[in-house]
C-alpha positions in Angstrom: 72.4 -24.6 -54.3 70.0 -21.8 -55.2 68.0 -22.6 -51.3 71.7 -22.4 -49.5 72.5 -19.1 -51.7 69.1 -17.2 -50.7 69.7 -18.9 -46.7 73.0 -16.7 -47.1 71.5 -13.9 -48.6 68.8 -13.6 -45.6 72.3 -13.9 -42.9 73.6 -11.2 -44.4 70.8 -9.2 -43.9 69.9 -9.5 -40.7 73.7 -9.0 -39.9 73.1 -5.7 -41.4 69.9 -4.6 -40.4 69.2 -6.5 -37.1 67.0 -4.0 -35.6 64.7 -4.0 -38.6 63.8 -7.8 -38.9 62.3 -9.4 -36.2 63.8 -13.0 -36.3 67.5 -11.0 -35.0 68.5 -11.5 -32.0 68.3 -8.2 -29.5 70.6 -7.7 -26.8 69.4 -8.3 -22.8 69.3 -6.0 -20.5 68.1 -6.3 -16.9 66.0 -3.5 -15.1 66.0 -3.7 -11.1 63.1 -2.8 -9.9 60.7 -3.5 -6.5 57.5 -3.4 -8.0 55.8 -6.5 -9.1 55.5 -6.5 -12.7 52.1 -9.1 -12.5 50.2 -6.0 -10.8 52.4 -3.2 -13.2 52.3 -4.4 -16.6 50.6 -1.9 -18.1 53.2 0.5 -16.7 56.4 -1.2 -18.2 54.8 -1.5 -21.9 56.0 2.3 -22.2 59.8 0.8 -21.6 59.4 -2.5 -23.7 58.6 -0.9 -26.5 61.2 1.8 -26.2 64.1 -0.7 -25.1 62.5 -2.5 -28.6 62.7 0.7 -30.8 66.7 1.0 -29.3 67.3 -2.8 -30.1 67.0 -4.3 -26.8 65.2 -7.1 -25.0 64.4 -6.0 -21.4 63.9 -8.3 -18.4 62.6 -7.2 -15.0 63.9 -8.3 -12.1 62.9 -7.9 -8.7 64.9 -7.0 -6.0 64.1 -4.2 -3.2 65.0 -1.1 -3.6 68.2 -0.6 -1.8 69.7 -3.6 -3.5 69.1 -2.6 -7.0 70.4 1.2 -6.5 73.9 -0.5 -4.9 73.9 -3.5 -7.6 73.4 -1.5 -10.5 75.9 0.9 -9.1 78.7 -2.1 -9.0 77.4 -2.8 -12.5 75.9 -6.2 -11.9 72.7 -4.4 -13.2 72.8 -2.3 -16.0 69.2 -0.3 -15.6 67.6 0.3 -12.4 64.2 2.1 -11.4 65.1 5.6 -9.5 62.7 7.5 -7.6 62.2 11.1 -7.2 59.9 12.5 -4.5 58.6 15.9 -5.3 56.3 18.2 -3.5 56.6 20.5 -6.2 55.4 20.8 -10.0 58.6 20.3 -11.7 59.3 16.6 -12.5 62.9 17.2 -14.1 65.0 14.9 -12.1 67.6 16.6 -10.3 70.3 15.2 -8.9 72.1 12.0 -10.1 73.1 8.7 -8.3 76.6 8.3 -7.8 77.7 5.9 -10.5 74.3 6.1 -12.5 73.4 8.0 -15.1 69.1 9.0 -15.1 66.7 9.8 -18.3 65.7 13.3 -18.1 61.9 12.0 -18.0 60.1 10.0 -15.8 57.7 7.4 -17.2 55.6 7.5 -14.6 54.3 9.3 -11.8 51.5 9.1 -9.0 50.3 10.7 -5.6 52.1 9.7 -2.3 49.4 8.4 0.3 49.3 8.1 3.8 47.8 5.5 5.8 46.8 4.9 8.7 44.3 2.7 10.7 40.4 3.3 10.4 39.9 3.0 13.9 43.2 4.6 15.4 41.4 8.4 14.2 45.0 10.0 13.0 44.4 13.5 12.5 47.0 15.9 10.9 46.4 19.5 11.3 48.6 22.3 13.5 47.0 21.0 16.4 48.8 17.3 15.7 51.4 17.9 13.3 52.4 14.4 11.1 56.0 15.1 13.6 53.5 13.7 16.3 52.9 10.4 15.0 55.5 6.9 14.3 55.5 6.7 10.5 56.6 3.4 8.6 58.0 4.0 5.1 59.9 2.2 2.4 63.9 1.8 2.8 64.8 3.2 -0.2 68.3 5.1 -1.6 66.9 8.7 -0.2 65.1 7.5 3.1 68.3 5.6 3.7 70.3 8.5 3.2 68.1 10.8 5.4 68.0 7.8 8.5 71.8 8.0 8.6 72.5 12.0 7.9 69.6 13.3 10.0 68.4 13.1 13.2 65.2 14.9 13.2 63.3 11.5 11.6 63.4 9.5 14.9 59.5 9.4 14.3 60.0 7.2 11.2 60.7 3.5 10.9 61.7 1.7 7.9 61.0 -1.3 6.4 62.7 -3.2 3.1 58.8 -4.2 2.1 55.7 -2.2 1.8 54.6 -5.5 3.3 56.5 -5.3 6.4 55.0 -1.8 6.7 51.3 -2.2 6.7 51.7 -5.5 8.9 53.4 -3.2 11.5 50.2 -0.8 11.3 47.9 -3.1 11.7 49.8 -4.3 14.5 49.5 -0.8 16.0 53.3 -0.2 16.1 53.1 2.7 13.9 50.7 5.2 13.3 51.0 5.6 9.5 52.7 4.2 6.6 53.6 6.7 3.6 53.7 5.0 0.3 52.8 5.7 -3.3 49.1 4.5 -4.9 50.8 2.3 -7.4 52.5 0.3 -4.9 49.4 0.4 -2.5 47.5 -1.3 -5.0 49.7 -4.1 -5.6 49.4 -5.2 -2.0 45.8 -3.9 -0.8 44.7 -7.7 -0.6 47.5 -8.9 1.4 46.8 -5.8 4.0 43.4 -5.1 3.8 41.2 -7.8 3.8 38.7 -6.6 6.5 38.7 -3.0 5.1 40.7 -1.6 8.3 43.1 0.8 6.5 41.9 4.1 4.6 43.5 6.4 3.3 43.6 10.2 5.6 45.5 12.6 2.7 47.7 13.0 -0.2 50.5 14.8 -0.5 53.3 15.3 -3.4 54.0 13.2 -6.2 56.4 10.5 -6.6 58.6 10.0 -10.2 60.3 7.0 -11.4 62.6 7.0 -14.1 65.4 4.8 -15.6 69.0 5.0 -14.0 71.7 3.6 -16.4 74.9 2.2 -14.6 78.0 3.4 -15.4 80.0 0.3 -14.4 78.0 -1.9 -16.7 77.8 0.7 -20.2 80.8 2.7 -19.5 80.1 6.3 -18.5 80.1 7.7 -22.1 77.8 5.6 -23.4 75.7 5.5 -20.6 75.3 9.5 -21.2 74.3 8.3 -25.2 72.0 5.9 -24.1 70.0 8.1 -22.3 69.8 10.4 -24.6 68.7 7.6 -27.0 66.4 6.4 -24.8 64.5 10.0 -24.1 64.2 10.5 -27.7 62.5 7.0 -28.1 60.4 7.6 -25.2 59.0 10.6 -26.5 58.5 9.1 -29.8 56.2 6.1 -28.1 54.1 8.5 -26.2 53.1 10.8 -29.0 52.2 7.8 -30.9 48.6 6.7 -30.8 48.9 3.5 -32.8 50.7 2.1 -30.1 48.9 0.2 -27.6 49.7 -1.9 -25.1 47.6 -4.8 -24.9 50.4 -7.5 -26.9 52.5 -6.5 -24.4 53.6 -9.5 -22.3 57.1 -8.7 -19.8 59.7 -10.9 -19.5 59.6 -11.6 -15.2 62.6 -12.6 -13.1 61.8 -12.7 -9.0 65.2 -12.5 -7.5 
């Protein structure tokens, strides 16, 4: 009687203070993202332990780019990775996603590249402007946008892998692929096993923050849990103790 009473008493407990005790169970919630989270784990240990600190248990799912934005939009995702791509300083996100509401922060950031074949000798100056060359780059929620609304990108082709992309410049069908390092990285093996691509400049900076759908929360508290979730993320990075070296992400391929 006195075991059963004190197996009640802890219940209770955790019914009251589930985000305080670790054996209570946290809500799921799936992120969408592109990038491979074998290659980008260190990157998504800022999110796991905020999604934590908020009482969540994230899984990341892969799916390209296009797909998440239009999923998560529908609500058959609630978070989604969005992009910004900035050629300025300012890295307040500007500009929100129809039907997705985006943190205020990103949580990370890195150069755009541009690549191009050792042996093809791209040059970009005013004598060969980058208008002068075919250029491959991600199919993603702006490019997409831009393909269809503009018609002064007839240079650029676009590809839903960065795979797809580098394949087609070794194959001499375009002349460079713009992409960010991060992403680079993750597939250098694959593309460069005889050391035939290098990189010819840098140029901007590329942002990625969290988009919360609006379908899956509800618009209002989509709004709170951003907010939540910028105050959290601040709190993580000006925290030293925290490192990221238990952190092991939960990994759906879709």
């Amino acid at each position: 009687m006195i075991l059963k009473n004190k197996l009640y008493l802890l219940f209770t407990f955790l019914l009251l203070f589930p985000s305080k005790y670790p054996l209570a169970q946290q809500k799921v919630l799936r992120l969408a993202t592109h990038q491979s989270i074998k290659m980008h784990a260190q990157y998504y240990c800022h999110l796991f332990h905020t999604f934590g600190a908020m009482g969540y248990k994230l899984i990341i799912e892969h799916v390209p780019l296009i797909r998440g934005d239009i999923e998560a939009n529908k609500g058959n995702y609630p978070l989604v990775d969005i992009f910004k791509f900035s050629f300025q300083t300012k890295s307040i996100y500007k500009g929100e996603p129809d039907g997705i509401e985006v943190s205020k922060f990103p949580y990370t950031s890195g150069p755009i590249n541009y690549y191009a074949l050792k042996k093809s000798e791209v040059v970009i100056d005013i004598t060969h402007p980058l208008t002068s060359y075919q250029i491959g780059v991600l199919r993603n929620p702006y490019s997409h946008y831009q393909r269809n609304e503009s018609k002064l990108n007839h240079n650029y082709s676009y590809y839903s892998s960065l795979l797809s992309a580098f394949k087609a410049l070794n194959l001499k069908r375009i002349d460079i692929v713009i992409t960010a390092l991060n992403d680079y990285r993750m597939i250098k093996p694959q593309i460069n096993k005889n050391n035939e691509i290098t990189l010819i400049m840098s140029s901007g900076t590329i942002f990625r923050y969290i988009g919360f759908s609006n379908k899956f929360f509800g618009k209002d508290n989509a709004k709170k849990l951003v907010q939540q979730y910028d105050k959290e993320m601040t709190q993580f990075l000006q925290d030293p103790s925290i490192n990221c070296t238990d952190i092991y992400p939960t990994y759906s391929p879709s």
